[in-house]
CHARMM-style PDB file with segment names, atoms N, HN, CA, C and O in Angstrom:
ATOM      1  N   UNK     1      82.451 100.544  96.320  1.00  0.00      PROA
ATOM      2  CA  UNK     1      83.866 100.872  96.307  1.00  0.00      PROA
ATOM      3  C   UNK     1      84.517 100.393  97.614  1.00  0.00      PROA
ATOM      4  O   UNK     1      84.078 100.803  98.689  1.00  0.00      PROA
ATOM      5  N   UNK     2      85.612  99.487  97.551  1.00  0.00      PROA
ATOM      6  HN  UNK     2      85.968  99.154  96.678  1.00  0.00      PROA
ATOM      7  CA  UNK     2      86.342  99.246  98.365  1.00  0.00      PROA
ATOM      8  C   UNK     2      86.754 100.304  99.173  1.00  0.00      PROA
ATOM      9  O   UNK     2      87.467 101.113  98.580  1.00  0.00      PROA
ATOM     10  N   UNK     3      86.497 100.578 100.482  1.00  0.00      PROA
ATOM     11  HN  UNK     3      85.917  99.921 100.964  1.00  0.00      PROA
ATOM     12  CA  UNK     3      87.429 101.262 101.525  1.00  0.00      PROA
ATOM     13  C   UNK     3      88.698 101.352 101.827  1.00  0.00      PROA
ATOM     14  O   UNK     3      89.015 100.172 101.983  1.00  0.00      PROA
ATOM     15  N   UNK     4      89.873 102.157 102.059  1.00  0.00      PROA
ATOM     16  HN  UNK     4      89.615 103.114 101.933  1.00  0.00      PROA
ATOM     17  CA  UNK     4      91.079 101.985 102.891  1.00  0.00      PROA
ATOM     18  C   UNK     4      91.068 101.241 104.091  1.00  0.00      PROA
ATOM     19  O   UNK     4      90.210 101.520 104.928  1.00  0.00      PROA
ATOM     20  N   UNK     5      92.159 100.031 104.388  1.00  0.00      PROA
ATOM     21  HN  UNK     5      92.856  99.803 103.708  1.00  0.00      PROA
ATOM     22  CA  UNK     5      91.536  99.404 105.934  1.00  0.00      PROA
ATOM     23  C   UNK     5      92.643  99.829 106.800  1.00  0.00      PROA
ATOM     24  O   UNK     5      93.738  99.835 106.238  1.00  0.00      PROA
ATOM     25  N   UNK     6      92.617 100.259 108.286  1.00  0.00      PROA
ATOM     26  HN  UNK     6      91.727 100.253 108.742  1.00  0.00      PROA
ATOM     27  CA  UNK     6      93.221 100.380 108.757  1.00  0.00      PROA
ATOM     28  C   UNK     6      94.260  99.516 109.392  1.00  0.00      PROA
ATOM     29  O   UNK     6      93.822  98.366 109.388  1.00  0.00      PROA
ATOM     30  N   UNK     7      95.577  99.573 109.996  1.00  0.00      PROA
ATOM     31  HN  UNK     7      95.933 100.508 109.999  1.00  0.00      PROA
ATOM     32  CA  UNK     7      96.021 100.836 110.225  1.00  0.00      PROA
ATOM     33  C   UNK     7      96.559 101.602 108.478  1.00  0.00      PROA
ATOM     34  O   UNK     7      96.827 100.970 107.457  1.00  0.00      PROA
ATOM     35  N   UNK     8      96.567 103.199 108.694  1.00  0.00      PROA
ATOM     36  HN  UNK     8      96.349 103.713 109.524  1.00  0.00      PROA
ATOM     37  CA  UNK     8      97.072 103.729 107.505  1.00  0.00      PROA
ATOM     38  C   UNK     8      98.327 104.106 108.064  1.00  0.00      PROA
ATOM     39  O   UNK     8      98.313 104.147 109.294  1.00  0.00      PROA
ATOM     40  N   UNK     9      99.228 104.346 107.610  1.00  0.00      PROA
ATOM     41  HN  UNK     9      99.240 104.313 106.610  1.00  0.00      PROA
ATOM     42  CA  UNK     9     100.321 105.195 107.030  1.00  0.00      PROA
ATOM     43  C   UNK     9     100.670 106.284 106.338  1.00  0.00      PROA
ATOM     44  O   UNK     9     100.386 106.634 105.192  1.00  0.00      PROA
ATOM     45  N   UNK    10     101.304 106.763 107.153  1.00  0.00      PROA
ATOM     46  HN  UNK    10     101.535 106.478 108.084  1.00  0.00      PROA
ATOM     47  CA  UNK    10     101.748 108.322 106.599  1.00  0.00      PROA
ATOM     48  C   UNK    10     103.212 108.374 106.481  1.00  0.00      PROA
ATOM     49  O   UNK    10     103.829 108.508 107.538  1.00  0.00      PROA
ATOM     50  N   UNK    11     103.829 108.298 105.470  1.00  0.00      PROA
ATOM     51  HN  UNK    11     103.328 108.189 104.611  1.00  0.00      PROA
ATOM     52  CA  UNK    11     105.400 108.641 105.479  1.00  0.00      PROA
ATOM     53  C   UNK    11     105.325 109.883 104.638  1.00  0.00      PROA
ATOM     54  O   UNK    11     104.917 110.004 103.483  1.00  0.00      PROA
ATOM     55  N   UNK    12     105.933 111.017 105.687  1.00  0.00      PROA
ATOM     56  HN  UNK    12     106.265 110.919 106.625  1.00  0.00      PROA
ATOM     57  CA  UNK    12     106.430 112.047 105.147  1.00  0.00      PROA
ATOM     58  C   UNK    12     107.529 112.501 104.712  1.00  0.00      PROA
ATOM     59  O   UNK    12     108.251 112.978 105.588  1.00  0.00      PROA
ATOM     60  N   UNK    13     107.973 112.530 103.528  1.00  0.00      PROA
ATOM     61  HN  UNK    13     107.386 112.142 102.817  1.00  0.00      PROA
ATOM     62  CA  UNK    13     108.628 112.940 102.901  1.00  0.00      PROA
ATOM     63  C   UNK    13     110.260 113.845 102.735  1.00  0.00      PROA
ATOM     64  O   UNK    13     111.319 113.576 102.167  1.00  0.00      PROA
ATOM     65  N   UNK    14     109.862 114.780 103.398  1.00  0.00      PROA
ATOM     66  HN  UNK    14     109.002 114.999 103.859  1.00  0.00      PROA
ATOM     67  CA  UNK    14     111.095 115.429 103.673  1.00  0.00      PROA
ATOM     68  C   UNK    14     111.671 114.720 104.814  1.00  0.00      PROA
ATOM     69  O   UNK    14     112.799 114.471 104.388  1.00  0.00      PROA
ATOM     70  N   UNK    15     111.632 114.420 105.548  1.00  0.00      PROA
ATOM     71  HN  UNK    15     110.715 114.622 105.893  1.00  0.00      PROA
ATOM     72  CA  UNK    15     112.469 114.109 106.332  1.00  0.00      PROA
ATOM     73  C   UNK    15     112.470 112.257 106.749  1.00  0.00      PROA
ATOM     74  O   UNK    15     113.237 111.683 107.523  1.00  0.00      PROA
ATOM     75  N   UNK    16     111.601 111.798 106.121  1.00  0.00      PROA
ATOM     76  HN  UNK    16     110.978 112.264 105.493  1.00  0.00      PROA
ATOM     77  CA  UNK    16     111.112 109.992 106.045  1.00  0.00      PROA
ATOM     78  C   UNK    16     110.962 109.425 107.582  1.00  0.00      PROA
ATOM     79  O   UNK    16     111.587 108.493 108.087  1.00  0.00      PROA
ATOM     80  N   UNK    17     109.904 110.297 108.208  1.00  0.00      PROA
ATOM     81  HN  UNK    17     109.396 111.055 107.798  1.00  0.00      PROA
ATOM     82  CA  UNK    17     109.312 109.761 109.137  1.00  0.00      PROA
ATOM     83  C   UNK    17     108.153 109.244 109.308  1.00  0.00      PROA
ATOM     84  O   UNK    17     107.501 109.914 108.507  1.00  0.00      PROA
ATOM     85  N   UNK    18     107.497 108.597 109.736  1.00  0.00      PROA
ATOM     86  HN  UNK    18     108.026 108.053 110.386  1.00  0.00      PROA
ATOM     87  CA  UNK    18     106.293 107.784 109.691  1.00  0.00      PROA
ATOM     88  C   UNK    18     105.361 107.524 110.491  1.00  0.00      PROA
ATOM     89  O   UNK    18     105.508 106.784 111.464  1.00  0.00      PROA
ATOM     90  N   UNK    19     104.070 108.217 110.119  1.00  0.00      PROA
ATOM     91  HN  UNK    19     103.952 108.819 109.329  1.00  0.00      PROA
ATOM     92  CA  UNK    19     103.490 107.888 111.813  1.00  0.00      PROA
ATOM     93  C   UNK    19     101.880 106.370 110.960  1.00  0.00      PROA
ATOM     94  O   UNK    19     101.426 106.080 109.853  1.00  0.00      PROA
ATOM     95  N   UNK    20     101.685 105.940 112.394  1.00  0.00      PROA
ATOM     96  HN  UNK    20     102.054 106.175 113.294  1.00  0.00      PROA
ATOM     97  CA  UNK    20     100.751 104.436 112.040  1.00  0.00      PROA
ATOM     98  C   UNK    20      99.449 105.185 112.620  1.00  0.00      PROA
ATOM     99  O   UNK    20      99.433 105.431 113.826  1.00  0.00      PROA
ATOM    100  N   UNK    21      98.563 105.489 111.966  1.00  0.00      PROA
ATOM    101  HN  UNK    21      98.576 105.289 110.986  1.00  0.00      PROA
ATOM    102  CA  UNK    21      97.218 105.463 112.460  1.00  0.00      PROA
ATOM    103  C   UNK    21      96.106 104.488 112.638  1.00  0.00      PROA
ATOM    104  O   UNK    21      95.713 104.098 111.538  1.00  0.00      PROA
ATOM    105  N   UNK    22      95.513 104.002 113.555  1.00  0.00      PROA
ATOM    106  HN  UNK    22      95.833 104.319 114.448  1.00  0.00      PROA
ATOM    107  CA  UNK    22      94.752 103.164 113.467  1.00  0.00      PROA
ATOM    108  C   UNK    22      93.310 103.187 113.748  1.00  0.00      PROA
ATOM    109  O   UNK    22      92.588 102.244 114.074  1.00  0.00      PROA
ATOM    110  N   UNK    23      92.874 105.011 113.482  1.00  0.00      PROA
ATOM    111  HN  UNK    23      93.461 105.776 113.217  1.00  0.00      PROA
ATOM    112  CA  UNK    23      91.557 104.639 113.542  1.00  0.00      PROA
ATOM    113  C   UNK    23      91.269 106.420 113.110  1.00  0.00      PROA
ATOM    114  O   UNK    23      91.968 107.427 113.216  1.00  0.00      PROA
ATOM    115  N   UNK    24      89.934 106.167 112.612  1.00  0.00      PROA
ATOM    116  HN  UNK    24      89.365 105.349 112.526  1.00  0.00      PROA
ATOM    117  CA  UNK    24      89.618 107.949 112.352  1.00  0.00      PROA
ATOM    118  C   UNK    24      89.827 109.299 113.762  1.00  0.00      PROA
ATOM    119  O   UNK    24      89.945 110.515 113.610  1.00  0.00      PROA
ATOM    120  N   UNK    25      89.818 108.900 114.407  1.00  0.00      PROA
ATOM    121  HN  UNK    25      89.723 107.913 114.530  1.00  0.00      PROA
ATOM    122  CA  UNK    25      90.417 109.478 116.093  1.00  0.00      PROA
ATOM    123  C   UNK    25      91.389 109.998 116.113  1.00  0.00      PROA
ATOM    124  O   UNK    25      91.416 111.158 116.524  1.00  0.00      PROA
ATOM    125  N   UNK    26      92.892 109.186 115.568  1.00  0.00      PROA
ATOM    126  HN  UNK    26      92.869 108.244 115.234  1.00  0.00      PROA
ATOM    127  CA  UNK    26      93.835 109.682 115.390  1.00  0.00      PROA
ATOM    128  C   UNK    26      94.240 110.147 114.201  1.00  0.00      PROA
ATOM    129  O   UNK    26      95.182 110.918 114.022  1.00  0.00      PROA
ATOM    130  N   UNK    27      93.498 109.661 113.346  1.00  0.00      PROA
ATOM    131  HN  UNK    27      92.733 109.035 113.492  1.00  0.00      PROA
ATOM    132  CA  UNK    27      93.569 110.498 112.011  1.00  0.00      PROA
ATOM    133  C   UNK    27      93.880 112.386 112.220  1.00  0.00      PROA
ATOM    134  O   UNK    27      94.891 113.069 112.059  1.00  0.00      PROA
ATOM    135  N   UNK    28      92.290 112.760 112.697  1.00  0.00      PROA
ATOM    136  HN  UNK    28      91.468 112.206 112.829  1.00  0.00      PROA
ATOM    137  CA  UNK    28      91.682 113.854 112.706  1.00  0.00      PROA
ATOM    138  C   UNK    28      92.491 114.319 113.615  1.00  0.00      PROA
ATOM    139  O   UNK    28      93.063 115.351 113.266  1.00  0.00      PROA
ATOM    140  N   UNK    29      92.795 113.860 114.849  1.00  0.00      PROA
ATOM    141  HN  UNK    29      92.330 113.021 115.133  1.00  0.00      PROA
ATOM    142  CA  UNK    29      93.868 114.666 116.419  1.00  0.00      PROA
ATOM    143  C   UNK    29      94.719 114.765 115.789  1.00  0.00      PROA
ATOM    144  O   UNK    29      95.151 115.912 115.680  1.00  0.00      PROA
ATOM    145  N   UNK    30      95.347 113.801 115.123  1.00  0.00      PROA
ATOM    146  HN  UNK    30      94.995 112.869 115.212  1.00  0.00      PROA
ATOM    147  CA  UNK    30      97.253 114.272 114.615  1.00  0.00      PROA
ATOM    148  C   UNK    30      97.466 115.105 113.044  1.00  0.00      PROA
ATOM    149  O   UNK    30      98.503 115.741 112.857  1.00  0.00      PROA
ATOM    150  N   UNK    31      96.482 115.033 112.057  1.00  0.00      PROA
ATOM    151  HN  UNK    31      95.640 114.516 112.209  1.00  0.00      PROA
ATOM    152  CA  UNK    31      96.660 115.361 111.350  1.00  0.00      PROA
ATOM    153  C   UNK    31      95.092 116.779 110.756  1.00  0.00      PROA
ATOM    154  O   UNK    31      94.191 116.923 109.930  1.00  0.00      PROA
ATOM    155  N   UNK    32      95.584 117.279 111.623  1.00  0.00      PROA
ATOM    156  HN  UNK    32      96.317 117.162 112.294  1.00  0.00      PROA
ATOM    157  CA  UNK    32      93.939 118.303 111.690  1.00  0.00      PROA
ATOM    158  C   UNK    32      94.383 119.258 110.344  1.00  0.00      PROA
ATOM    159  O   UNK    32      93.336 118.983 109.757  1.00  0.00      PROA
ATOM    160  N   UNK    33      94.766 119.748 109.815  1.00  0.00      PROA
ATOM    161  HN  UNK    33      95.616 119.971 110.291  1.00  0.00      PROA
ATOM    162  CA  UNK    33      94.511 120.138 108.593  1.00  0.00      PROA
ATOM    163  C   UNK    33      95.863 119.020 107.435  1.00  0.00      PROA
ATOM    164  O   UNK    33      97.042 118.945 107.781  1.00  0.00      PROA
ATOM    165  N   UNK    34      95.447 118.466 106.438  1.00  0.00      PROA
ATOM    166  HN  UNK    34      94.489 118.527 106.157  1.00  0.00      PROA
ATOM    167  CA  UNK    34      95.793 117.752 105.818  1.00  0.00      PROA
ATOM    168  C   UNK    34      95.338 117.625 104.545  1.00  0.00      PROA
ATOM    169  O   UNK    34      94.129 117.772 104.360  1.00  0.00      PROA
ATOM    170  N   UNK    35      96.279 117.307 103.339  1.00  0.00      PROA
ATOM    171  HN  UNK    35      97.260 117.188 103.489  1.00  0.00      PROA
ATOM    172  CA  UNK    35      95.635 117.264 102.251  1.00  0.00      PROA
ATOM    173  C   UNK    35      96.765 116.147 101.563  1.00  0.00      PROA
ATOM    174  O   UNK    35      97.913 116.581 101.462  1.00  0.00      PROA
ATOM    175  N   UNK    36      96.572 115.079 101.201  1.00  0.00      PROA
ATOM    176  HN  UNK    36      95.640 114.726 101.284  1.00  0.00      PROA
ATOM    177  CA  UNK    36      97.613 114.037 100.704  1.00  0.00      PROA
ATOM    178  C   UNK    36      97.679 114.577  98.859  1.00  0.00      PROA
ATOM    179  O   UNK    36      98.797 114.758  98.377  1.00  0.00      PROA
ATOM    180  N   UNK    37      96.661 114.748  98.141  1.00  0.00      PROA
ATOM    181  HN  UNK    37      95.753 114.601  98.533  1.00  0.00      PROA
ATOM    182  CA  UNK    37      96.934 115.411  97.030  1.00  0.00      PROA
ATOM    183  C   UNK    37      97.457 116.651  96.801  1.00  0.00      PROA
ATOM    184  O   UNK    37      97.750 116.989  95.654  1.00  0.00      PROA
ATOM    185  N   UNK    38      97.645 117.514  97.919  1.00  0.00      PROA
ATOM    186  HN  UNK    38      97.408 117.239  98.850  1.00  0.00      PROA
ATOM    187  CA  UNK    38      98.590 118.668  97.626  1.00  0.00      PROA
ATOM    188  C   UNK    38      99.936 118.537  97.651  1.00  0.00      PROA
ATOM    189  O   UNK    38     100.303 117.866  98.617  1.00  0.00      PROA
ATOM    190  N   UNK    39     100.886 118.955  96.897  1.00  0.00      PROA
ATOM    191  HN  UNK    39     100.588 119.499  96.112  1.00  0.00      PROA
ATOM    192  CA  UNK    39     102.322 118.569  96.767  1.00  0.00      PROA
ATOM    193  C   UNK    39     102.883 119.424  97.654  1.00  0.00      PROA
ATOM    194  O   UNK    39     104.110 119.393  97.563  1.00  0.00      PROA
ATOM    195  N   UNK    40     102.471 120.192  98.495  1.00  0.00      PROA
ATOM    196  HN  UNK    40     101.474 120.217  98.569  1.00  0.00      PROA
ATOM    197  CA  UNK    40     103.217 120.903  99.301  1.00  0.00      PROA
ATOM    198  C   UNK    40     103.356 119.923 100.696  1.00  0.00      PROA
ATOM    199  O   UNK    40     104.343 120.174 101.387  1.00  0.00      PROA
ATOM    200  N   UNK    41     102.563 118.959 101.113  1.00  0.00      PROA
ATOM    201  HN  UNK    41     101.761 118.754 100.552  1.00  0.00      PROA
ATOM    202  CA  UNK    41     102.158 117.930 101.548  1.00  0.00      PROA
ATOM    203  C   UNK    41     103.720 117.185 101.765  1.00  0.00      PROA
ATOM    204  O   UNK    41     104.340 117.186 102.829  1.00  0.00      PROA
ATOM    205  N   UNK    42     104.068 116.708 100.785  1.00  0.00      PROA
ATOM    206  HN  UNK    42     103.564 116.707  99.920  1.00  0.00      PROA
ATOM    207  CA  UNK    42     105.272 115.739 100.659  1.00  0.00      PROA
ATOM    208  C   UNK    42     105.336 114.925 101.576  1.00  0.00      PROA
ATOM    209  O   UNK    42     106.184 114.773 102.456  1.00  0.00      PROA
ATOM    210  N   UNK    43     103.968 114.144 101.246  1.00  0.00      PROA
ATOM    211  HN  UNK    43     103.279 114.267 100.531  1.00  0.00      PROA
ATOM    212  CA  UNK    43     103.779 112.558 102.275  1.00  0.00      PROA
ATOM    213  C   UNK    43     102.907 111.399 101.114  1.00  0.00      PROA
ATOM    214  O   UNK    43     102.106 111.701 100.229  1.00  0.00      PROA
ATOM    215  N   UNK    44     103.336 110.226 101.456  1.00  0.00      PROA
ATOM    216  HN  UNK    44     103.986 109.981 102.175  1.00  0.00      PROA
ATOM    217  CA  UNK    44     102.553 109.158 100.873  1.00  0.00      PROA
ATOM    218  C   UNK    44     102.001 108.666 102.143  1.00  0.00      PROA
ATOM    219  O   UNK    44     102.677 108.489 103.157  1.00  0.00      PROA
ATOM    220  N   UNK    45     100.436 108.402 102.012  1.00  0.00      PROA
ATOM    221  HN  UNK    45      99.888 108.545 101.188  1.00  0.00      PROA
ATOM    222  CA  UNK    45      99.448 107.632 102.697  1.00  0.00      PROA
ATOM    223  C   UNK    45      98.989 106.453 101.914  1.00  0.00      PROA
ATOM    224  O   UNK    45      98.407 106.523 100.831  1.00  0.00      PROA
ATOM    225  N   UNK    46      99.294 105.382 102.542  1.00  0.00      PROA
ATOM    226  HN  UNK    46      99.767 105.325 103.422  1.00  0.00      PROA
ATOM    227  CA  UNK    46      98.934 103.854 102.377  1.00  0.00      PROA
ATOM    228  C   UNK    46      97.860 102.964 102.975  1.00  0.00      PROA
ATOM    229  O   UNK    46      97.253 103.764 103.688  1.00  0.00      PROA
ATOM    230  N   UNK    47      97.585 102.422 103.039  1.00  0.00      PROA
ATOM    231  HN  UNK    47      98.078 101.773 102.460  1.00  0.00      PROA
ATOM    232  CA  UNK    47      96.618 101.258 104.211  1.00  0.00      PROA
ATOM    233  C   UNK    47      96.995 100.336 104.120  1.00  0.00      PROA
ATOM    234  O   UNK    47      97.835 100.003 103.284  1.00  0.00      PROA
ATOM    235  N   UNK    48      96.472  99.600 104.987  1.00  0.00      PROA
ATOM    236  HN  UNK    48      95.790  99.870 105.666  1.00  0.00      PROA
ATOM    237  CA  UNK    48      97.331  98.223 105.363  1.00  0.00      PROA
ATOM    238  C   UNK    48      97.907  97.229 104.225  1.00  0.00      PROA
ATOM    239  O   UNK    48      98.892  96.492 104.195  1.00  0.00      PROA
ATOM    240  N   UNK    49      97.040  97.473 103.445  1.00  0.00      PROA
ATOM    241  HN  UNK    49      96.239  98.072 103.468  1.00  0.00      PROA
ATOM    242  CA  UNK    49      97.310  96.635 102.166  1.00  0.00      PROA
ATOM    243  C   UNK    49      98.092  97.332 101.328  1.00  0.00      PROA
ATOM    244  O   UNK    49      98.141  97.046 100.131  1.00  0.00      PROA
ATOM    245  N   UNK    50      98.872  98.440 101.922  1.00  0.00      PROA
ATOM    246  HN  UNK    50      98.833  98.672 102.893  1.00  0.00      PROA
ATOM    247  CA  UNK    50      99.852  99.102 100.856  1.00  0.00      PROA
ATOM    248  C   UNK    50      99.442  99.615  99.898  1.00  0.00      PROA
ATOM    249  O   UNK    50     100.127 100.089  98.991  1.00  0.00      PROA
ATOM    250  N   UNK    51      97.886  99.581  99.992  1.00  0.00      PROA
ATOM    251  HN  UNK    51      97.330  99.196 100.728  1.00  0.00      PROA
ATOM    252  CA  UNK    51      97.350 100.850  98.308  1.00  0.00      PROA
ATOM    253  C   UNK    51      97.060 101.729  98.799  1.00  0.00      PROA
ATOM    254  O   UNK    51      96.450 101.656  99.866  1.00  0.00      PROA
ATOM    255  N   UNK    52      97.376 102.931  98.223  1.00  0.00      PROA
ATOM    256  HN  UNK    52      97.871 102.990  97.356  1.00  0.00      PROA
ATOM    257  CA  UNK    52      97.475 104.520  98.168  1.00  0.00      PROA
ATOM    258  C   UNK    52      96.067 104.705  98.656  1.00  0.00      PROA
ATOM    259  O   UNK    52      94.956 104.230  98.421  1.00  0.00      PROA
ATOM    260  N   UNK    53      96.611 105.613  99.446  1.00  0.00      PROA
ATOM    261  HN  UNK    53      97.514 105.999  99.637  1.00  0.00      PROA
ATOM    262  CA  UNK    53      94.959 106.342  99.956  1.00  0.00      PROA
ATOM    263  C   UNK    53      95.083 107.910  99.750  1.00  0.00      PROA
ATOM    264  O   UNK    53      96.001 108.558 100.253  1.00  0.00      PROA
ATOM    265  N   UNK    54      94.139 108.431  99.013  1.00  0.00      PROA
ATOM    266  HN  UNK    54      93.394 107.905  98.604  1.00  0.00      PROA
ATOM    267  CA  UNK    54      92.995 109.663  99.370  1.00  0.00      PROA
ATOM    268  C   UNK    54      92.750 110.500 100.572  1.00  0.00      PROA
ATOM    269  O   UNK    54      91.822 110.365 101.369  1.00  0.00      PROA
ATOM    270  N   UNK    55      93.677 111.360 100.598  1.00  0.00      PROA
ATOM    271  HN  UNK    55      94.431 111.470  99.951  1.00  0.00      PROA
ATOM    272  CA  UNK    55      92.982 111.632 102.701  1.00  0.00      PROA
ATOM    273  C   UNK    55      92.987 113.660 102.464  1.00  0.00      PROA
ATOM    274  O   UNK    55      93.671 114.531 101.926  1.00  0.00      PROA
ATOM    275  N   UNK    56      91.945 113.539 103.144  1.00  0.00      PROA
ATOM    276  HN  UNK    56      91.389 112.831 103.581  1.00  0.00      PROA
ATOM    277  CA  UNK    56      91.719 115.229 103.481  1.00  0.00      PROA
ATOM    278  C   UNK    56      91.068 115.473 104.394  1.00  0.00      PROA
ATOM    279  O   UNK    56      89.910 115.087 104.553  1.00  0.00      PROA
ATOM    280  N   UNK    57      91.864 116.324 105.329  1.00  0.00      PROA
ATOM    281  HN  UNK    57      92.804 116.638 105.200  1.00  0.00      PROA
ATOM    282  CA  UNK    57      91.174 116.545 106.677  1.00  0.00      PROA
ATOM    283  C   UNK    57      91.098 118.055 106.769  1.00  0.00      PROA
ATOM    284  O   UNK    57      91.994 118.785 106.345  1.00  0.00      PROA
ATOM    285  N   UNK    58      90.036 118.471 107.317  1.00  0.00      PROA
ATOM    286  HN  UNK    58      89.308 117.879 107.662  1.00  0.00      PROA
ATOM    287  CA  UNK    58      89.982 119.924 107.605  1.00  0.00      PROA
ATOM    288  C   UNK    58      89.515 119.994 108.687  1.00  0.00      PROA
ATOM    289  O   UNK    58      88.760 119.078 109.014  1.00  0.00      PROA
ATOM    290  N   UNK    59      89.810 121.228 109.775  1.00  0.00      PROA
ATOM    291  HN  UNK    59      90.423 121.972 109.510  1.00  0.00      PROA
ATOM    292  CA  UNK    59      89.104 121.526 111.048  1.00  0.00      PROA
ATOM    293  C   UNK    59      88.651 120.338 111.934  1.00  0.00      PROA
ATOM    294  O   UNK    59      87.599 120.327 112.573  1.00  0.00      PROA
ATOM    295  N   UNK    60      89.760 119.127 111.891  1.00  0.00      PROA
ATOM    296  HN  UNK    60      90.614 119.136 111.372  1.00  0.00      PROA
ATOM    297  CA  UNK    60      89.620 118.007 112.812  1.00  0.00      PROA
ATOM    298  C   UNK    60      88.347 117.121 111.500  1.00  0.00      PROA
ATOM    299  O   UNK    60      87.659 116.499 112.309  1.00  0.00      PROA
ATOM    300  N   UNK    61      88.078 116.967 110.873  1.00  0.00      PROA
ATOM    301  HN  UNK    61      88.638 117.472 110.215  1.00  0.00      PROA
ATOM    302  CA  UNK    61      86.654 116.168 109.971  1.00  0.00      PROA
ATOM    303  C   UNK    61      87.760 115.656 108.886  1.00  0.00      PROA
ATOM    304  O   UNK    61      88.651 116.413 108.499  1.00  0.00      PROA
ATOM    305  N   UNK    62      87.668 114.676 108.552  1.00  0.00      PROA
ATOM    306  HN  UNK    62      86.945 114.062 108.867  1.00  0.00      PROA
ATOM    307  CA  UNK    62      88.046 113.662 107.563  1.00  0.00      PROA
ATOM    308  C   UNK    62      87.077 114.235 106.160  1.00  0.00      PROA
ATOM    309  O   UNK    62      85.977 113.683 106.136  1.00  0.00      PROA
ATOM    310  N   UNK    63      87.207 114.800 105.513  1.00  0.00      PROA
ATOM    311  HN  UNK    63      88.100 115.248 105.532  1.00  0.00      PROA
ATOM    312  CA  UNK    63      86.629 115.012 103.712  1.00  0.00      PROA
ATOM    313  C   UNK    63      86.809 114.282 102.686  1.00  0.00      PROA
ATOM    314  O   UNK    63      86.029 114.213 101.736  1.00  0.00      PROA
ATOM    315  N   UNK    64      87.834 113.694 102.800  1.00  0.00      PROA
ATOM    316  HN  UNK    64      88.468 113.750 103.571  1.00  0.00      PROA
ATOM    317  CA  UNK    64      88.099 112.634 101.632  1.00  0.00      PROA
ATOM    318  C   UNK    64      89.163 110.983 102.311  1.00  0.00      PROA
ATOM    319  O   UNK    64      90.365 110.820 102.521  1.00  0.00      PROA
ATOM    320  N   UNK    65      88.225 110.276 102.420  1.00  0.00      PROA
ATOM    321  HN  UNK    65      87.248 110.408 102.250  1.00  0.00      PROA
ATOM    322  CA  UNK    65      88.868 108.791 102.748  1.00  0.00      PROA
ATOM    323  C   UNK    65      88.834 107.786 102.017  1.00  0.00      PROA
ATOM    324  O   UNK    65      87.889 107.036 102.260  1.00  0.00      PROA
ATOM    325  N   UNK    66      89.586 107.443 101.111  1.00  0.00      PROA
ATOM    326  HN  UNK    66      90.354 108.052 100.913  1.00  0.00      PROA
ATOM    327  CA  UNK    66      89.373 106.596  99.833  1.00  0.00      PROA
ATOM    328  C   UNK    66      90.679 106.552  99.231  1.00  0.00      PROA
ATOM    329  O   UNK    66      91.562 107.408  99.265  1.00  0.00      PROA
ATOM    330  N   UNK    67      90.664 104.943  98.439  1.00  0.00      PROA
ATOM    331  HN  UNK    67      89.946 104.247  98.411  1.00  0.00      PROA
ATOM    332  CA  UNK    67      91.918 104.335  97.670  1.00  0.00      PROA
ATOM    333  C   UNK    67      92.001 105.342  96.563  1.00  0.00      PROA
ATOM    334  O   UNK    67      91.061 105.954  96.055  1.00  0.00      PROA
ATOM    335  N   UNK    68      93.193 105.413  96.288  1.00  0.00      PROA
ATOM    336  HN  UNK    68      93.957 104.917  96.700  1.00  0.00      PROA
ATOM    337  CA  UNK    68      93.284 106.285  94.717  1.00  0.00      PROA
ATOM    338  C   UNK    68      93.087 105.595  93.517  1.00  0.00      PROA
ATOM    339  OT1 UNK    68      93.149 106.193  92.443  1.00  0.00      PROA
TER     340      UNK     68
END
């Protein structure tokens, strides 16, 4: 299975701001609890190639990193 490549993207939703991550480091520091499939969420995550990514972070650890 193809991987997400970095940098990813996060545009959140309510308010359409956007932050660029470029490595699991800043993933986990900026986004320490996270869930892109929960709709309370109201963010799209991309990768460089603009396909949807999979992301779940808990307690700083990445759980789910993968294209949808």
């Amino acid at each position: 299975m193809t991987k997400p490549k970095f940098p990813i993207k996060v545009r959140f939703l309510e308010d359409d701001t956007e932050w660029i991550l470029d490595s699991e480091i800043e993933m986990v520091s900026n986004l320490e609890w996270f869930n892109s499939d929960d709709p309370g969420e109201k963010a799209l995550v991309t990768d460089k190639q603009g396909r949807a990514v999979r992301l779940t972070v808990e307690e700083l650890r990445i759980k789910i990193f993968e294209l949808k």
